[in-house]
TILO-210001 format. One record per atom (N, C-alpha, C, O): residue in one letter; atom name; x, y, z. Coordinates in pm, 1 decimal. Atoms other than C-alpha are relative to their C-alpha. Layout:
<sites>
+--------+-------+----------+----------+----------+
: residu : atome :       px :       py :       pz :
+--------+-------+----------+----------+----------+
:      A :    CA :        X :        Y :        Z :
...
+--------+-------+----------+----------+----------+
</sites>
This chain:
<sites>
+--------+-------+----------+----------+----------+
: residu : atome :       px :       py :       pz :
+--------+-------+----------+----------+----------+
:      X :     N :     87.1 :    -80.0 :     83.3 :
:      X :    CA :  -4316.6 :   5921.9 :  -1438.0 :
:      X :     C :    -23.5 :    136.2 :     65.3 :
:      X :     O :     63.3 :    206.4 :    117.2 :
:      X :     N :     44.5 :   -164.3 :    -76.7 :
:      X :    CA :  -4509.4 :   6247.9 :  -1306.1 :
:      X :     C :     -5.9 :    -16.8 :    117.4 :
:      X :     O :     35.5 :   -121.8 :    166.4 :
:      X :     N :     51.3 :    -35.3 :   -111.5 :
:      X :    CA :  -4623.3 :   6372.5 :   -996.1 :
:      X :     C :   -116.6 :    -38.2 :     46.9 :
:      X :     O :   -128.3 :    -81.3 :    161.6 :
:      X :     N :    126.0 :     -5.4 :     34.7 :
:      X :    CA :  -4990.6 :   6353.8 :  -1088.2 :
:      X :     C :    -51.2 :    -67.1 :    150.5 :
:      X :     O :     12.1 :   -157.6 :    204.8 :
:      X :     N :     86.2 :    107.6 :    -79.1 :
:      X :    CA :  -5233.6 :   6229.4 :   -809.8 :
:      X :     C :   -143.4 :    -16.4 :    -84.2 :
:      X :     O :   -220.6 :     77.7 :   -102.7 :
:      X :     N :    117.3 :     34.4 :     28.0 :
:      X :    CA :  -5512.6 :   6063.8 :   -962.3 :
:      X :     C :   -133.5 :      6.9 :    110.3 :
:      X :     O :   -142.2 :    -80.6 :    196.5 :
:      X :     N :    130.6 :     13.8 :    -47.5 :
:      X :    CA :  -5854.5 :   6140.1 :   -811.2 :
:      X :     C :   -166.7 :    -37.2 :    -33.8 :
:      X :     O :   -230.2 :     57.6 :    -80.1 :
:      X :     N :    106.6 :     16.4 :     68.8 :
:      X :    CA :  -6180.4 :   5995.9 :   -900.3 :
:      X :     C :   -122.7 :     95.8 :     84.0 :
:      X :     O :   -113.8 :    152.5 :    192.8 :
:      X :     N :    121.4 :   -114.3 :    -39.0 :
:      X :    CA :  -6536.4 :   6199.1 :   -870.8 :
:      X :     C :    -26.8 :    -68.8 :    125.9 :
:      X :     O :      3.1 :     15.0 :    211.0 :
:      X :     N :    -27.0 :    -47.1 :   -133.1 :
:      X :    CA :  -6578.1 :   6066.0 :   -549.1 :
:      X :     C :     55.4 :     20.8 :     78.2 :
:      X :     O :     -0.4 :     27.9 :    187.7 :
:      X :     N :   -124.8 :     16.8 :    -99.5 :
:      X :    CA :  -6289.5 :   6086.8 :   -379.6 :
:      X :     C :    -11.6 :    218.1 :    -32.4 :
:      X :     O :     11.7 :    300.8 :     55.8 :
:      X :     N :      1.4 :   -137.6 :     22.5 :
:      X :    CA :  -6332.7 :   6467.3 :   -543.1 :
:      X :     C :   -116.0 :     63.5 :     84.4 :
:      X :     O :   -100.7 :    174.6 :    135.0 :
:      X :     N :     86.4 :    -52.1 :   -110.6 :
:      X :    CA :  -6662.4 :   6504.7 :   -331.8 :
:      X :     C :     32.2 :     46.1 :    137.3 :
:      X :     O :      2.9 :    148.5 :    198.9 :
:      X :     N :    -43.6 :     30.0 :   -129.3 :
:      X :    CA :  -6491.3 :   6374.6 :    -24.0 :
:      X :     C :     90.8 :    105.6 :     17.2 :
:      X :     O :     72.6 :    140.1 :    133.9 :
:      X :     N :    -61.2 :    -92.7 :    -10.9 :
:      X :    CA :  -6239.0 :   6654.8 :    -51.4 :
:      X :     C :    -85.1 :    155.8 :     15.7 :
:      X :     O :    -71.0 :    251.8 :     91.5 :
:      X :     N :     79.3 :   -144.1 :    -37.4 :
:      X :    CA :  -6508.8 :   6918.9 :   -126.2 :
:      X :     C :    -46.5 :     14.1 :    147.5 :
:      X :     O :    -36.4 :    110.4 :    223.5 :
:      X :     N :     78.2 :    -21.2 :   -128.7 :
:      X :    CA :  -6687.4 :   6830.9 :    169.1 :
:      X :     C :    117.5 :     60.3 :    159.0 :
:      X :     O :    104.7 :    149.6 :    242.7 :
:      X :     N :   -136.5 :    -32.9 :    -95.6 :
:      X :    CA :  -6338.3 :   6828.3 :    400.2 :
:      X :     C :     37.1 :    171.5 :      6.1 :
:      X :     O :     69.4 :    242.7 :    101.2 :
:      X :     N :    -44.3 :   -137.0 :    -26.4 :
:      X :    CA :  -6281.4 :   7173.5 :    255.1 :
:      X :     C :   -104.1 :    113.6 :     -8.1 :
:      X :     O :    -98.6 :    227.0 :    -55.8 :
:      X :     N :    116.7 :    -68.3 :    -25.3 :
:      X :    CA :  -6595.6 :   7288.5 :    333.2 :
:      X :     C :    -65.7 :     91.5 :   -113.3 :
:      X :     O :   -120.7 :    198.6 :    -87.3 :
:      X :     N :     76.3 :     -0.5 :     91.8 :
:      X :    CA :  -6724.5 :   7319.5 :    -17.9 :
:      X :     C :    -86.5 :    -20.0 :    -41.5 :
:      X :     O :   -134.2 :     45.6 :   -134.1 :
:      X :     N :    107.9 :     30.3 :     -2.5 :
:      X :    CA :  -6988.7 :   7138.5 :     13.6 :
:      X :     C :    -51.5 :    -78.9 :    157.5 :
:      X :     O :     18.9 :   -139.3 :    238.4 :
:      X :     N :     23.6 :      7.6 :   -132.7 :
:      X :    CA :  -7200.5 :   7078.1 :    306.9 :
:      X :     C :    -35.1 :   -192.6 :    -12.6 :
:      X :     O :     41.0 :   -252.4 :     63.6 :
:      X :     N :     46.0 :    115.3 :     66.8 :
:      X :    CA :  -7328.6 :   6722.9 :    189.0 :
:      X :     C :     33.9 :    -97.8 :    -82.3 :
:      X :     O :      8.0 :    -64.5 :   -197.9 :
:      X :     N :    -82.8 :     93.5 :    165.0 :
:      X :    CA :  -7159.0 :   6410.7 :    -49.8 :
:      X :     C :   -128.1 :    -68.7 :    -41.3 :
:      X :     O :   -152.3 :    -97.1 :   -158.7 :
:      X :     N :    126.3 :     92.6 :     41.2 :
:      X :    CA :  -7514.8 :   6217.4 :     -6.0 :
:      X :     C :    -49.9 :     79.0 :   -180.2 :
:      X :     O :    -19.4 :     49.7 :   -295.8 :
:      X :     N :     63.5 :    -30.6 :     95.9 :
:      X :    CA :  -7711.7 :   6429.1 :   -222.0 :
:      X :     C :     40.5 :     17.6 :   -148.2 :
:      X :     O :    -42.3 :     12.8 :   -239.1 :
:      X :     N :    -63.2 :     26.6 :     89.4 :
:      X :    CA :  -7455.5 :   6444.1 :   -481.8 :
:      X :     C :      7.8 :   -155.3 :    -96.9 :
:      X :     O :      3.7 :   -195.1 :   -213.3 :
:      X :     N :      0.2 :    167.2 :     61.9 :
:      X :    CA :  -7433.2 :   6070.1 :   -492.9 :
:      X :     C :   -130.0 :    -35.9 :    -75.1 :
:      X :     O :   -139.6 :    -96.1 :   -182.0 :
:      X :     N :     87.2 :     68.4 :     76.5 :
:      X :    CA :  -7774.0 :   6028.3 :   -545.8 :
:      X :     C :    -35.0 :     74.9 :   -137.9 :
:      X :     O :    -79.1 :     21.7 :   -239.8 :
:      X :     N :    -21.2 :    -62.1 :    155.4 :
:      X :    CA :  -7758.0 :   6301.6 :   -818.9 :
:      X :     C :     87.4 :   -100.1 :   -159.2 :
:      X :     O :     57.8 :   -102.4 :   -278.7 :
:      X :     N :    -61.9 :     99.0 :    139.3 :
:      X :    CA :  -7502.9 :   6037.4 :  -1041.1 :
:      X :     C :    -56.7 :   -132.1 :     12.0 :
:      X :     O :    -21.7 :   -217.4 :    -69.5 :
:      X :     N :     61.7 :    112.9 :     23.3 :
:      X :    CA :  -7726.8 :   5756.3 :   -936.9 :
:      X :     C :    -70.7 :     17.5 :    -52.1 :
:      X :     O :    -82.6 :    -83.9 :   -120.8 :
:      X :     N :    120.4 :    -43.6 :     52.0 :
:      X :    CA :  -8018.6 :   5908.7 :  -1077.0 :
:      X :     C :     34.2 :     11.1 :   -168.1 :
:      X :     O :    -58.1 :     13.2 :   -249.5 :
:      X :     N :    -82.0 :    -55.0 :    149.5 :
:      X :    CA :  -7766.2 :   5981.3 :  -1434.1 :
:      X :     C :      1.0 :   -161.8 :    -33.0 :
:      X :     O :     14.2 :   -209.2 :   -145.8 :
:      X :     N :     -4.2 :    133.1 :    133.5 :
:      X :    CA :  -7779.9 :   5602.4 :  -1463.2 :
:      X :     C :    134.9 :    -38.0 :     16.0 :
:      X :     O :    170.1 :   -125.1 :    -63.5 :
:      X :     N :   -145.7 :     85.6 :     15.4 :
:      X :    CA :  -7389.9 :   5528.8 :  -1362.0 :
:      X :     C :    -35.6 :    -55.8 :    116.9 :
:      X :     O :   -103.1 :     -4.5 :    206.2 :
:      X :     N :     23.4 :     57.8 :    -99.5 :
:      X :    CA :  -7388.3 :   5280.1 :  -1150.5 :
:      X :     C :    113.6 :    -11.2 :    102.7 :
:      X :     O :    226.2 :    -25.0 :     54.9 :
:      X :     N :    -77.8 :     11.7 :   -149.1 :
:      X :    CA :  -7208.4 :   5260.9 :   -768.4 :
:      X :     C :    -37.7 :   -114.5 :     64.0 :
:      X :     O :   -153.6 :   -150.1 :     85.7 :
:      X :     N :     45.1 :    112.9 :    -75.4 :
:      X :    CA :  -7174.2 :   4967.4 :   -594.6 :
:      X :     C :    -79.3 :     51.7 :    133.4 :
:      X :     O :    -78.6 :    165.7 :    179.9 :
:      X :     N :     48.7 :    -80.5 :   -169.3 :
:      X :    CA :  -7355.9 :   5008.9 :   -254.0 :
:      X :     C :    102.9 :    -44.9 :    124.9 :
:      X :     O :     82.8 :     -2.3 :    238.6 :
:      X :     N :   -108.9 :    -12.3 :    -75.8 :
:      X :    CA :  -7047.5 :   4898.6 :    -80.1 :
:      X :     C :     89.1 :    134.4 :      5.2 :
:      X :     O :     83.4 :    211.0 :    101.4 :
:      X :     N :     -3.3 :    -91.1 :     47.8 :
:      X :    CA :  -6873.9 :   5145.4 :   -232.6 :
:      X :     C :    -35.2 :    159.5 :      6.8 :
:      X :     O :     45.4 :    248.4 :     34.6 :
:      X :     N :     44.3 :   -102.6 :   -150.2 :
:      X :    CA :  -7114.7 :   5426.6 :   -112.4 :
:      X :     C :    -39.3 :    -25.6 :    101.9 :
:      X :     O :   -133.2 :     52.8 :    115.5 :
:      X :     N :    -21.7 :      4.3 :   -117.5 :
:      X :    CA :  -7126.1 :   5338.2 :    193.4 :
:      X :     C :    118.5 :     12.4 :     53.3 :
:      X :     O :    138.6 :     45.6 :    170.1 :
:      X :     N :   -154.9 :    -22.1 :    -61.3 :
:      X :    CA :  -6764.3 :   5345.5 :    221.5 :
:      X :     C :     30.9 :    205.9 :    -35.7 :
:      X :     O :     74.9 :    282.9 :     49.7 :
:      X :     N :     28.6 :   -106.6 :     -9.0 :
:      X :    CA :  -6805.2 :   5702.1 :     35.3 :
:      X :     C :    -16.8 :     57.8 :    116.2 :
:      X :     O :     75.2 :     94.3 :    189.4 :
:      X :     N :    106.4 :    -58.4 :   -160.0 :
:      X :    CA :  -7055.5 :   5830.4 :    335.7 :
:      X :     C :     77.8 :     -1.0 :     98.2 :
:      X :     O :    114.3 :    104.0 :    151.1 :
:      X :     N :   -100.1 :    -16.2 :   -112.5 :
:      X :    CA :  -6830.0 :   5699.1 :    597.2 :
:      X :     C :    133.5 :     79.5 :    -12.1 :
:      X :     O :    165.1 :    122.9 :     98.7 :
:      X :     N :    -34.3 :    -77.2 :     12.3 :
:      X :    CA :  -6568.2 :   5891.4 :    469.6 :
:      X :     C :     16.6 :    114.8 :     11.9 :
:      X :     O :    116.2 :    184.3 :     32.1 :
:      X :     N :    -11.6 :   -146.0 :     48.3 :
:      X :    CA :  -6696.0 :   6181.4 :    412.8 :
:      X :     C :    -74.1 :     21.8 :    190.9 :
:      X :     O :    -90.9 :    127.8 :    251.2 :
:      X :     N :     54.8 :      7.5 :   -193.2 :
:      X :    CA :  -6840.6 :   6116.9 :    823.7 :
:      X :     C :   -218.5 :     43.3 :    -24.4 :
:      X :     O :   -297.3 :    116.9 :     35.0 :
:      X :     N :    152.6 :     24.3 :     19.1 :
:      X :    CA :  -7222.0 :   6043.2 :    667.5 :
:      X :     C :    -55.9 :    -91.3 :     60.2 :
:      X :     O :   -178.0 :    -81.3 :     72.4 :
:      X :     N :     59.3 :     76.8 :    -39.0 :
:      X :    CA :  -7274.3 :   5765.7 :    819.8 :
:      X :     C :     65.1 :    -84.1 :    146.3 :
:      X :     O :      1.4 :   -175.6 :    198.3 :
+--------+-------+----------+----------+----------+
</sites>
């Protein structure tokens, strides 16, 4: 098929933060927890460590 890399919104944080777009992934997260979609808490926590939050 294509080329395409699929990225989901957090994996799109985790990049901002890498390219020094954003200083922070937490506060973001809890911004789409607060919208009512739900994240496992495994899940962010694996986020966080990622992004070197935790």
């Amino acid at each position: 098929m294509n080329q395409i890399k699929v990225v989901g919104s957090l994996g799109v944080l985790i990049q901002a933060k890498k390219a020094g777009l954003i200083d922070q992934v937490k506060p973001r997260l809890d911004q789409i927890a607060q919208s009512q979609i739900f994240m496992a808490p495994a899940l962010v926590s694996a986020v966080l460590a990622m992004a070197g939050e935790q």
